[in-house]
Structure formats: C-alpha cells, structure tokens
C-alpha positions in Angstrom: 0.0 0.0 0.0 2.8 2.0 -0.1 2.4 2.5 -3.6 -0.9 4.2 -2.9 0.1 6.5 -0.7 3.2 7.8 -3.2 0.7 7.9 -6.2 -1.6 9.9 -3.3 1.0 12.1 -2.5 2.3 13.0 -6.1 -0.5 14.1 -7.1 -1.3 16.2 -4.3 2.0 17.8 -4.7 1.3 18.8 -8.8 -2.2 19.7 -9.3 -3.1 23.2 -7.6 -6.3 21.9 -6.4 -4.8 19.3 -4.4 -2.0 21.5 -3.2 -4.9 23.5 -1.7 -7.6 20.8 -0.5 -6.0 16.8 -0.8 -9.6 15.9 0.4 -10.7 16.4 -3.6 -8.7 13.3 -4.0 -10.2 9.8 -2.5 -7.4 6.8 -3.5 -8.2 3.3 -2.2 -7.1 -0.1 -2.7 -10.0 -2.4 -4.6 -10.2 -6.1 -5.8 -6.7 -6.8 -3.9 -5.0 -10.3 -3.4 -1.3 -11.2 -2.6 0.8 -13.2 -4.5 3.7 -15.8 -3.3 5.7 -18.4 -3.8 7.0 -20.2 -0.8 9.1 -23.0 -2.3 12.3 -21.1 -2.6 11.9 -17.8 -0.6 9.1 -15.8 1.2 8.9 -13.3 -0.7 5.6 -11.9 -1.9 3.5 -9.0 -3.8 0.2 -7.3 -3.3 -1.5 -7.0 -6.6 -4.7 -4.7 -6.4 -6.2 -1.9 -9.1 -6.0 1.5 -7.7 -8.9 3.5 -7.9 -8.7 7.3 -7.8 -11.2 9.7 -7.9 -11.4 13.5 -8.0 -13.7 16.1 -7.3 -14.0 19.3 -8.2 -11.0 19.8 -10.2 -10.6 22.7 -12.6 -7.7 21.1 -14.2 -7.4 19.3 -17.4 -7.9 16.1 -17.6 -4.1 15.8 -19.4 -2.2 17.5 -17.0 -3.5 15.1 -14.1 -2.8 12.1 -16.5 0.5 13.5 -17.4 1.3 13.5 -13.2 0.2 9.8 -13.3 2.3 8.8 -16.4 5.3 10.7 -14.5 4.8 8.7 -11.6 4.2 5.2 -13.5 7.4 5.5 -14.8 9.5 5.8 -11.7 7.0 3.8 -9.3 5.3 1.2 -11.5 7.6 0.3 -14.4 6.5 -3.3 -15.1 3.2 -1.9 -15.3 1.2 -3.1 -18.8 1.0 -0.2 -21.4 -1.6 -1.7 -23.8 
C-alpha cells in the first residue's frame, strides 16, 4: 500500500487543487489479493487496481494524467502499457 500513498501524495503535490484541499482526491485499494511463492523464498507481492477519484477539479484532464504517467514510470515500471 505503499504504492498508494506515493501515487496519493504526487498528485497532491502537482495539481493546484490538491496542493490546496487533498480531500478532492479519495485513492483506495479495490479487488486486492497477494501473490507468493514459498518454495524457494518468502517473498511476496500485493497486486490490487488503484482506484482514484477526483472532485472538483478545474484542471485538465491531461495534466493530471501527465502526473500519473510521470509517476508510473519511476513507481510502477513493469506496469502493462496496452
């Protein structure tokens, strides 16, 4: 979840209205399972679809995309782009 919370925090710090009032952005976790494999380590990974939603924001639809894409790419590279 700490994902979330960077994505969350990101965005708050590059679109004025959320610089102003982070309430206008509600980000939670949905349809969320973890994933393992125990034979040869413990390791593990929390796959879940991040919802986002926004209120009453003036700006365009772009530029808060364009924050998302800018995160992706350092947070979330093995994301899938099609």
């Amino acid at each position: 979840m700490d994902k979330l919370t960077s994505l969350k925090q990101h965005l708050t710090d590059r679109v004025p209205e959320l610089k102003n009032d982070a309430s206008k952005l509600a980000a939670f976790a949905d349809n969320g399972n973890i994933s393992c494999n125990v034979e040869s380590s413990l390791s593990f990974a929390y796959q879940f679809t991040a919802v986002l939603i926004f209120e009453d924001i003036a700006s365009h639809p772009d530029y808060i995309f364009a924050s998302l894409l800018q995160w992706v790419r350092s947070n979330q590279r093995d994301l899938k782009t099609d």
